[in-house]
N, C-alpha and C positions, 0 to 999 in steps of 0.2 A: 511842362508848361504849355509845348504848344497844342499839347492835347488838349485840356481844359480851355485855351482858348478857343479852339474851335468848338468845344460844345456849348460858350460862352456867345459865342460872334454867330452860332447856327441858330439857337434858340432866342437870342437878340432880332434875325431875320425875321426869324420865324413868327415873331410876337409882336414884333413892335415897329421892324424895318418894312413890315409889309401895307401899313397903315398908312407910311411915308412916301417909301420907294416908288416908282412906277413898276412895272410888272420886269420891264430889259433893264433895267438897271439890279434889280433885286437876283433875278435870275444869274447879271455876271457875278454879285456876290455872293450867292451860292457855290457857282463854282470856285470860286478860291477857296471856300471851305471844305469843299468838296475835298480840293489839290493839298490842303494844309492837311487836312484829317488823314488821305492815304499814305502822305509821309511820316505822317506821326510814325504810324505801326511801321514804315521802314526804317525808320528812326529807331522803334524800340527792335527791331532783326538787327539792326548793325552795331548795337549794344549787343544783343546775345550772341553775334558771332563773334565779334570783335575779341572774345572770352575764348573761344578757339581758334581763333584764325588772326595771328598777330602778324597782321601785314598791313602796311601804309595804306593798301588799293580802298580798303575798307572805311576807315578812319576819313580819309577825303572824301570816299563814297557821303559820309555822314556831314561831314563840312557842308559838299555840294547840297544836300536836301534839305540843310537847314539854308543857308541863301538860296536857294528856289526856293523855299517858303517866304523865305522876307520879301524876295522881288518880285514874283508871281503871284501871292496870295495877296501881298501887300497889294501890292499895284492895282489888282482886280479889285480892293475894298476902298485903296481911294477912286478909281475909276467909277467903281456904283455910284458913290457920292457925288462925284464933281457932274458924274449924267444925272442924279436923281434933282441936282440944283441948277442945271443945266448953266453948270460953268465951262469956264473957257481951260484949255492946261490938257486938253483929254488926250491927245496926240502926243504932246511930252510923257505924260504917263503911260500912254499904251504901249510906246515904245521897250519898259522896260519890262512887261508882262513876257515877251517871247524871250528876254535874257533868262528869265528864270526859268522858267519853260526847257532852254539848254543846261541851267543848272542841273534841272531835275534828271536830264537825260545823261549828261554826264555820270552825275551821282550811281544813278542805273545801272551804266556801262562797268563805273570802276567797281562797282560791288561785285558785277559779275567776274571780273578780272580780279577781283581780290580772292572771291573764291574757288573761281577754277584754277588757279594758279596754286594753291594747296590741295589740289585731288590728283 
């Protein structure tokens, strides 16, 4: 699902957000598509390991990249909007962009420790 959302929310950008958006605001919503799209495919690695490699490190790996998606991807597409409307709130929201940003990295770390810990 969060695949197709991002091919949803890129070509949304791309067609329609661009018509709206200003150029920095459009740009940070790109990047959360960007950050959503390369988790996907980690997303679908911790599914094909998680099939030989039954260890917890993995499985949280997979928890973490999915809340880095929600609060990092999330946060950069209400951020575009609240800049492209030039509302107030951007600060409360931008705060939660670098939490997911450590999700992601988390996520990262225990995958690697899921899987080096079976070789």
């Amino acid at each position: 699902m969060f695949g197709a959302l991002a091919v949803v929310l890129g070509a949304f950008a791309a067609h329609k957000l661009k018509e709206i958006f200003p150029a920095d605001a459009l740009a940070i919503f790109d990047t959360g598509v960007r950050y959503q799209f390369y988790h996907v495919f980690a997303l679908f690695v911790i599914a094909i390991l998680s099939a030989h490699y039954k260890t917890k490190w993995i499985n949280w790996a997979g928890y973490c990249f999915i809340i880095g998606i929600l609060l990092f991807s999330g946060s950069l597409y209400a951020l575009a909007a609240l800049k492209a409307h030039e509302s107030t709130g951007l600060g409360a929201i931008g705060i939660i962009t670098p939490i997911g940003g450590l999700f992601f990295i988390v996520g990262w770390l225990l995958l690697f420790f899921g899987v080096s810990k079976k070789m």
